[in-house]
N, C-alpha and C positions, 0 to 999 in steps of 0.2 A: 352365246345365248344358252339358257338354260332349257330343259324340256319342255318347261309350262311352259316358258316363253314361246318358243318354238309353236308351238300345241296354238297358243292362242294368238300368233302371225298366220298359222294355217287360218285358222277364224275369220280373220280380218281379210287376207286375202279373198277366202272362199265370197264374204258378203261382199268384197268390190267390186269383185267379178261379177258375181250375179247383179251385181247393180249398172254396172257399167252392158250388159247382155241386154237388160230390161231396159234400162233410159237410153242408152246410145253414148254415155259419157258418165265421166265421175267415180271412176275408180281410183284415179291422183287424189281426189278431195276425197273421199273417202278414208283411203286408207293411210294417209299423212295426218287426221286427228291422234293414231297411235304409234305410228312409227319413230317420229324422234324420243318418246319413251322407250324405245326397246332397245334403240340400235346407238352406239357409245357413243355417235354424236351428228348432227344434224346434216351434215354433210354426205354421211352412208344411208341416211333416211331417205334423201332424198333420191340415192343412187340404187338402194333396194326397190323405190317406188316405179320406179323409171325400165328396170329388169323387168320385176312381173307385167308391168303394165302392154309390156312388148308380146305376150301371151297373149292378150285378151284381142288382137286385132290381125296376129299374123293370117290366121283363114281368112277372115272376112275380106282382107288387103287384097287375096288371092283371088278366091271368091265372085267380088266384085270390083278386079279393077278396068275389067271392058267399061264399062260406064265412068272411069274418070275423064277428066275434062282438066288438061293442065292448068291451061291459062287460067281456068278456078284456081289454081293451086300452085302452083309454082312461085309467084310475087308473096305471096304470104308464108310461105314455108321457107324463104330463101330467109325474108327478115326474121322468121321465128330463128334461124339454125345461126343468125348473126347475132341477136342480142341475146338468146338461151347459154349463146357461148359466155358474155361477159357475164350475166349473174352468174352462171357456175363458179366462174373465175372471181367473185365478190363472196359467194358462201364459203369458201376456203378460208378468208380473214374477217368475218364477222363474230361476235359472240352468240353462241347457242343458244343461250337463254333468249338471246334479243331476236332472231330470230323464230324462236317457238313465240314470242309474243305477236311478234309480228305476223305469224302464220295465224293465230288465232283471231287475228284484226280481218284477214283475208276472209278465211271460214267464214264470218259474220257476214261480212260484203258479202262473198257469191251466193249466201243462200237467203240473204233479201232481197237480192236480182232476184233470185228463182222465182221467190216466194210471188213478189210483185210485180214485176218487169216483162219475165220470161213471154217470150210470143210475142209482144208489143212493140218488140225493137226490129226491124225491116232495115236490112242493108244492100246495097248495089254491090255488083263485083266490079268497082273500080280499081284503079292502082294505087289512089291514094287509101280506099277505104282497107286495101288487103293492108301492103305498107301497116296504117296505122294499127290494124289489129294483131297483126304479125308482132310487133315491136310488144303489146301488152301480154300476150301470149310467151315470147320468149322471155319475157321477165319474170312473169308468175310460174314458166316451167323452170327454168332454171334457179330459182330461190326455193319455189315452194314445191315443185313436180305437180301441177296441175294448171296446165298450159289448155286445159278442155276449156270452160268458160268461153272466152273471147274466141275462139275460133268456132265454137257449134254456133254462136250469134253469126257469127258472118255465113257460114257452111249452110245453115239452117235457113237463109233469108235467100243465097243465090240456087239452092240444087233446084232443079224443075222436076226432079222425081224420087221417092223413097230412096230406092238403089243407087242415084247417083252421091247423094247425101251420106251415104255408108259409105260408097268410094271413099270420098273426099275422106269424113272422117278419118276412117284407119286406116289408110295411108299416110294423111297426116304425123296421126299418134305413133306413127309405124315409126317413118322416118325421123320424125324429132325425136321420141325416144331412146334412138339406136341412133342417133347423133347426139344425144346429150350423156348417154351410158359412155362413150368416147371422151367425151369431154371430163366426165366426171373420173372415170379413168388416169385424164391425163395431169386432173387435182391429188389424185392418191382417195379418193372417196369409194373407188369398186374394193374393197379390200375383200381379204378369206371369209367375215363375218356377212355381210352382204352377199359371196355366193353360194354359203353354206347353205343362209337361211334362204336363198331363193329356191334352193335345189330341195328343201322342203318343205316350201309355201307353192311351190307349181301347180302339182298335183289335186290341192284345192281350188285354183284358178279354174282349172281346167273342169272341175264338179260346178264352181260355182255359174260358171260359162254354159254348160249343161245344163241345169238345172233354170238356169234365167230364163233358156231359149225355149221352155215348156212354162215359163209363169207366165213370160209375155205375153202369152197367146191366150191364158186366163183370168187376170184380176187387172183390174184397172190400174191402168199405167199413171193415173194422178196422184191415184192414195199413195201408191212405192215413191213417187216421185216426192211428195209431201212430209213423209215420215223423214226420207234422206235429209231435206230440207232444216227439220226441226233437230238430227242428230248433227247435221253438220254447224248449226250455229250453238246448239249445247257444245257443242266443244271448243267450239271458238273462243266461246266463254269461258270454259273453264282452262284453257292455254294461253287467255290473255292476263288472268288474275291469280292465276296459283301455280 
């Protein structure tokens, strides 16, 4: 990667972060509108994504993991770390372009859930419901690195309290990511270009992570939620059509 390049992955990083600090999720959706543009192919995009993203959750995993609750968590992460495996192992022989379309098709879904849905969907911690979200979640992190969707719907409908709800999450994001950085590894997708650029996009994770944990506390978490919304399906669109 060139410097600009570099310069404006710090960018990108820095806003997922602070996005992912402020909403609790969506720093994969975020920052996969520009990634398979940088990185030589969509493969390493996904495997840069998946690096940084392991920054944004290691404290908080720390933090709060007295308040996990396995049996929330273990059935759905088992299924997420089983099929994240076979999409990985599917993005290795697909075509890149077909995939950045495909990714663009996504973007538009998740952010007319957001738009519309979000809040209105209530789920049980059964085994079939973890199971079934597990399996949509490893699909979409493993293709796309944005495996958050499908599991803050379930996370979000069983926690009974703010702190355990962060539990769940990044432990979640903790361990799928650093089980799928493995996997992508074992494709040939961690290459020298992915950890150049992550050893210089950190550092703004880590600002943009900072800085989120001071916005949160003052502007309305619907407007930031809403603008994310309307960035993430302009790109959809514009990653389905050009």
């Amino acid at each position: 990667m060139t410097i600009s390049t570099l310069i404006f992955l710090s960018l990108m990083a820095f806003g997922a972060s602070f996005i992912q600090r402020v909403t609790g999720f969506g720093f994969g959706v975020f920052i996969m509108t520009v990634l398979p543009y940088l990185t030589p192919s969509y493969g390493e995009a996904t495997a840069l994504s998946g690096v940084l993203a392991m920054g944004t959750v290691l404290v908080t995993s720390f933090q709060y993991y007295k308040y996990l609750k396995w049996r929330r968590l273990l059935p759905i992460l088992l299924t997420f770390l089983c099929f994240s495996f076979l999409a990985v192992r599917t993005v290795s022989v697909i075509d890149d372009m077909l995939a950045k379309r495909v990714l663009g098709a996504i973007l538009i879904l998740v952010s007319l859930y957001f738009f519309f849905a979000n809040g209105r969907i209530h789920l049980k911690p059964t085994l079939g419901v973890q199971i079934g979200m597990g399996v949509i979640s490893g699909w979409m992190g493993g293709f796309f690195a944005m495996q958050g969707p499908p599991a803050v719907i379930y996370f979000i409908s069983v926690a009974e309290k703010k702190e355990e709800y962060i539990a769940l999450t990044s432990v979640y994001f903790l361990m799928g990511n650093l089980a799928m950085t493995f996997f992508r590894a074992s494709s040939g997708f961690l290459t020298p270009v992915v950890l150049k650029s992550a050893l210089y996009a950190f550092p703004a994770v880590i600002l943009g992570l900072v800085l989120g944990h001071y916005v949160y506390k003052k502007l309305p978490i619907e407007i930031i939620r809403k603008v994310v919304y309307v960035y993430m399906a302009v790109s959809g669109v514009l990653a389905l059509f050009f």
